[in-house]
FITORFI-141001 format. One line per field, with one value per residue (C-alpha): y, x, z. Coordinates in steps of 0.2 Angstrom, whole numbers, plus 5000, padded with zeros to 4 digits. Last residue first. Layout:
<sites>
c2: Y,... $
c1: X,... $
c3: Z,... $
</sites>
This chain:
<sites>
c2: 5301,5296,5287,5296,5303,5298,5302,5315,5319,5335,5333,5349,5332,5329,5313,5300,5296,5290,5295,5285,5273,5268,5268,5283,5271,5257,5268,5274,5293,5304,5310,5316,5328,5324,5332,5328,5314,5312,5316,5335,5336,5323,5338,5350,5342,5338,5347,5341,5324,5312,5299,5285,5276,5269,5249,5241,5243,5231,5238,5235,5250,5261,5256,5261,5278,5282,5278,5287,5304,5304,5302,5318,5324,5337,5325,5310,5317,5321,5304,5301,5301,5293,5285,5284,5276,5271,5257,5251,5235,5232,5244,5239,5250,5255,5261,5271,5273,5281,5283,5268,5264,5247,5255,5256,5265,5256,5262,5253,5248,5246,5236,5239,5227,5223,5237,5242,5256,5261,5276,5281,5297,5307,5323,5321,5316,5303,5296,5292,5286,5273,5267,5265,5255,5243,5238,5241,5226,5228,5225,5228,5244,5244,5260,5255,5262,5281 $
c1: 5487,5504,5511,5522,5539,5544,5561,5568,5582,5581,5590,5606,5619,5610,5602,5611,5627,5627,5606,5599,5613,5610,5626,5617,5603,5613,5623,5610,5605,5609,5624,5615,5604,5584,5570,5551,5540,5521,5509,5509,5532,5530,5519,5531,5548,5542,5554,5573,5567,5577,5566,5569,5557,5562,5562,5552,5535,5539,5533,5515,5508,5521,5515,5498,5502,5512,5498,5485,5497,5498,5479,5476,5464,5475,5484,5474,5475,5494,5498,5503,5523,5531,5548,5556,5553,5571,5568,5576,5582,5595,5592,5575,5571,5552,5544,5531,5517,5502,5483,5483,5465,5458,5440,5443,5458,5478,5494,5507,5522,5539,5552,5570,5583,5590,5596,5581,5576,5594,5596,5576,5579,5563,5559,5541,5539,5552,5546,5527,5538,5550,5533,5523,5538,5540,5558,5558,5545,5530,5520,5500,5496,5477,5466,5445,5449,5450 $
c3: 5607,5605,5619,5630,5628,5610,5607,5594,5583,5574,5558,5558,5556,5542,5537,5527,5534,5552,5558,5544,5539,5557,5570,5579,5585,5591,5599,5609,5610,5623,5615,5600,5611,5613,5606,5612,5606,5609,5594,5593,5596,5579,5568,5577,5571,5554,5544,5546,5555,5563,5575,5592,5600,5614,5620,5633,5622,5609,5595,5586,5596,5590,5573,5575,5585,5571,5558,5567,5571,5551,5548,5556,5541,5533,5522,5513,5496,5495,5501,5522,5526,5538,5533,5549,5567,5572,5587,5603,5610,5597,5585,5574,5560,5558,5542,5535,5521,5518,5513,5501,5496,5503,5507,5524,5520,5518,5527,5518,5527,5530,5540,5540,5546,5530,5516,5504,5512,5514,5499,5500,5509,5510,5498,5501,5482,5484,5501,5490,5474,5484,5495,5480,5471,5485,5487,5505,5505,5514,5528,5530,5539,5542,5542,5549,5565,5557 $
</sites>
């Protein structure tokens, strides 16, 4: 699992437009500024994944995780969110909305937090303003992921 690198891409990527299509994720904003995404690559240079981060003034959406169809089941997903935690700037939170993934992301670190607790930078995203449900789970991470 050391040998996965994220190398950046561009919102516009097809891969990563396909791969959050097929998991049923929003795509609308990921080519608005702001949002930085990436492609999770194997040891051998295989894509395994994608995911993005959106900065909020001292905080940080994470959003677009998903892991290929033939890389699930291996726990690859907790690696690439505990890599691009990594890359963050520790002093701010990590923010989330999911309408499905809630216990996968409880497993690696976050917990559930009420709307009103969240920063206004964070609920003035596309993502948690008008493109997720209201019913999306938004969560916080707690601790590192492990």
């Amino acid at each position: 699992m050391s040998a996965i690198r994220l190398e950046q891409i561009e919102g516009n990527d097809a891969g990563l437009k396909a791969a959050l299509t097929e998991a049923h994720l929003p795509t609308d904003d990921i080519e608005d500024h702001g949002r930085t995404f990436f492609r999770a690559r194997s040891s051998d240079g295989r894509a395994i994944g994608f995911l993005g981060v959106e900065h909020c003034g001292d905080d940080f959406l994470l959003r677009s995780v998903v892991v290929l169809p033939d890389h699930r089941g291996q726990g690859l997903g907790s690696v690439l969110v505990e890599r691009a935690v990594a890359g963050l700037d520790q002093a701010g939170d990590v923010f989330l909305a999911t309408t499905s993934a809630a216990p996968f992301f409880t497993r690696i670190g976050f917990s559930e937090v009420q709307r009103d607790s969240v920063p206004a930078a964070v609920l003035a995203t596309r993502q948690l303003s008008s493109i997720c449900p209201s019913s999306a789970t938004i969560m916080k991470l707690t601790r590192p992921p492990t």
